[in-house]
C-alpha positions in Angstrom: 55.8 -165.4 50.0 58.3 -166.8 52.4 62.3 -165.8 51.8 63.0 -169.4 51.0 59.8 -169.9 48.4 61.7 -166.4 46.6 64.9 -168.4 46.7 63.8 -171.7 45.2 61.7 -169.3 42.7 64.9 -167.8 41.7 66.8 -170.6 41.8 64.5 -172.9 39.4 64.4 -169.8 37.3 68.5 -169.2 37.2 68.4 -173.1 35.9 65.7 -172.6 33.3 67.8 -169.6 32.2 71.0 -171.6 32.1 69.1 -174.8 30.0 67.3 -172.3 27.8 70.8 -170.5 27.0 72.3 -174.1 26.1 69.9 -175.3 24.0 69.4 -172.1 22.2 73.9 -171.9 21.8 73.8 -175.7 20.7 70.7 -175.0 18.0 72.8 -172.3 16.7 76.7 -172.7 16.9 76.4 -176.7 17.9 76.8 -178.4 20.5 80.8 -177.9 20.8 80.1 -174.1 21.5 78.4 -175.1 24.5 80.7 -174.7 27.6 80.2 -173.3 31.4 82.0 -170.0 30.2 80.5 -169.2 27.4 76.9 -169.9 29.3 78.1 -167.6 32.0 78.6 -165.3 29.5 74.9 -165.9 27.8 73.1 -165.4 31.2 75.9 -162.4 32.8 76.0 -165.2 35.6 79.4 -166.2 37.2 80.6 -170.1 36.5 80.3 -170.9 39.8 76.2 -170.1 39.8 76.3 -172.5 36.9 78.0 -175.2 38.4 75.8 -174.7 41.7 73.0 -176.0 39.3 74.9 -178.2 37.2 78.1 -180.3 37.7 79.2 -179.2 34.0 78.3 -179.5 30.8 77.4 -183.2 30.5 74.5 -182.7 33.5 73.4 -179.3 31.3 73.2 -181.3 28.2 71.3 -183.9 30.4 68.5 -181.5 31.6 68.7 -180.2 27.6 67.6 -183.7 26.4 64.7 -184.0 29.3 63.1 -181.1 27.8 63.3 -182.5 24.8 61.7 -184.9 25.5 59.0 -183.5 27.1 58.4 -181.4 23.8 59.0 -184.6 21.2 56.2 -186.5 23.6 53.7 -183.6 23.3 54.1 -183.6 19.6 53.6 -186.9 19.5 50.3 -186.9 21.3 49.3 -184.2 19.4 50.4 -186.4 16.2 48.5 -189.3 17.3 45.6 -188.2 19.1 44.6 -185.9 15.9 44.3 -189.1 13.4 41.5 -190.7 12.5 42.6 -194.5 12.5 45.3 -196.6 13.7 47.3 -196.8 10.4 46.9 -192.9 10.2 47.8 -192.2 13.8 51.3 -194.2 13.4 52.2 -192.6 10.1 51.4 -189.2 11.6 53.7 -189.9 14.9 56.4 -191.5 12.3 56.1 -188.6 10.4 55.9 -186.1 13.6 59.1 -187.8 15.0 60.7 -187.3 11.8 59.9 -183.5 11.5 60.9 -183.1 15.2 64.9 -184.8 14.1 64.8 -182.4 11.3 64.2 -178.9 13.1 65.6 -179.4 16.1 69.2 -181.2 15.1 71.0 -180.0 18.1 68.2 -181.0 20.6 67.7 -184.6 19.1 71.6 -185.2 19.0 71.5 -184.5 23.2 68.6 -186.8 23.8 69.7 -189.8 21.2 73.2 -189.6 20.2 75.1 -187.5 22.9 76.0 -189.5 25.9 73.7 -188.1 28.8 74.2 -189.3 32.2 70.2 -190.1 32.0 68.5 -193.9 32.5 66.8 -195.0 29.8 64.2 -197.8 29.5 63.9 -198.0 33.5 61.7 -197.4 36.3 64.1 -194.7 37.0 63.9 -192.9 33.8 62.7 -189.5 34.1 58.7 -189.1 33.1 59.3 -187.3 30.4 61.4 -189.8 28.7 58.7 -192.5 29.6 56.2 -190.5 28.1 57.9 -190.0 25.0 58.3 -193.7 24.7 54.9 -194.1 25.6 53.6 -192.4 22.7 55.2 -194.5 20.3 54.0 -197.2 22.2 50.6 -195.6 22.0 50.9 -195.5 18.1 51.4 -198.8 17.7 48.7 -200.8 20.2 45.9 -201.1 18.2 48.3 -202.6 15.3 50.4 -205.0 17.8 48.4 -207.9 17.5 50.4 -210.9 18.9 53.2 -208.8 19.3 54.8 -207.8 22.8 53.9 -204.2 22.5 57.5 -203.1 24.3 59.6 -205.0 22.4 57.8 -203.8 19.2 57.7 -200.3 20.2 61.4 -200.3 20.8 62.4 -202.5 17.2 60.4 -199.5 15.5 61.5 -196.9 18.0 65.4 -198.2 16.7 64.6 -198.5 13.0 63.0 -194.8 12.6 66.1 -193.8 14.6 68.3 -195.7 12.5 66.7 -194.0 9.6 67.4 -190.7 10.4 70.7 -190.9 11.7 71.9 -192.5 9.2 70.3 -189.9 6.8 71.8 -187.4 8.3 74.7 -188.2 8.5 75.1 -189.0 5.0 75.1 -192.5 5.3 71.5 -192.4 3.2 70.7 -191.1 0.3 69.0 -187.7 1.3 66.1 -188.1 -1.8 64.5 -191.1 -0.9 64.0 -190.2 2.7 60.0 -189.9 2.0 60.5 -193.7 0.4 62.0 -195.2 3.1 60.0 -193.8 6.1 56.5 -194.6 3.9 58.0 -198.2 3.8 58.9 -198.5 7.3 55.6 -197.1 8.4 54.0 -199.5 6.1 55.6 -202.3 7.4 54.8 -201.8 11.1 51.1 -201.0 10.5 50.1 -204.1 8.9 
């Protein structure tokens, strides 16, 4: 192995250290716990190193909410693919994307209510996004019909969202969360 294959091996695993140490600070203490100091302190690197990865928090956050996407996009596969109909396969993704908001609160808030420097719905969005899209997308093809698949897959992208921000943030009545996403999922797989 050459000198500079050791550095960009150290390197990419100095930045997997500093993401890991975020999300894992943000999933405990939230994400208002989460600053260049106390991550310097997490890894026993200087702020400098961090900010030779990252140009502060916001760009951490950033590279937080790619991995979350990555892991919401393989549960959703996993969700989907796992289904024995069309009808079954959305309800399971709904119900996957759901489960995914619930345990990971910290991680969703950084990929869907946090503002991240990342482009969304763009050729330029990282793949990771685009794939988590794309399994909603997925979910919802053999139900489309006349339907442009995009534009559907974002309206029920929004309103499962909308359901579970609002939820959580009081706005719905906690109890009839089960209600509501069996109706939405209803609707959509008509």
């Amino acid at each position: 192995m050459s000198i500079q294959e050791r550095r960009e091996r150290e390197r990419a695993e100095r930045e997997r250290l500093i993401v890991t140490a975020a999300r894992e600070l943000a999933e405990s203490e939230g994400w208002e716990a989460v600053t260049t100091r106390r991550l310097a302190e997490e890894i026993e690197y200087s702020q400098p190193v961090l900010y030779s990865h990252f140009k502060g928090k916001d760009a951490i956050m950033a590279a937080v909410a790619v991995e979350g996407f990555a892991d919401l996009a393989a549960e959703l596969r996993a969700a989907r693919t796992a289904a024995a109909d069309p009808r079954q396969a959305l309800a399971d993704v709904g119900a996957a994307y759901a489960l995914f908001a619930a345990r990971r609160p910290a991680l969703y808030d950084a990929m869907f209510t946090h503002a991240v420097d990342l482009p969304f719905a763009t050729a330029q969005a990282p793949p990771a996004l685009r794939e988590g899209f794309g399994e909603l997308r997925e979910a919802l093809r053999p139900l489309a019909r006349d339907d442009d698949l995009e534009t559907l897959t974002e309206t029920f992208w929004s309103a499962l969202h909308g359901l579970l921000t609002l939820m959580r943030n009081g706005r719905l009545r906690r109890d009839d969360h089960d209600r509501r996403l069996t109706l939405l999922l209803a609707r959509f797989s008509r």
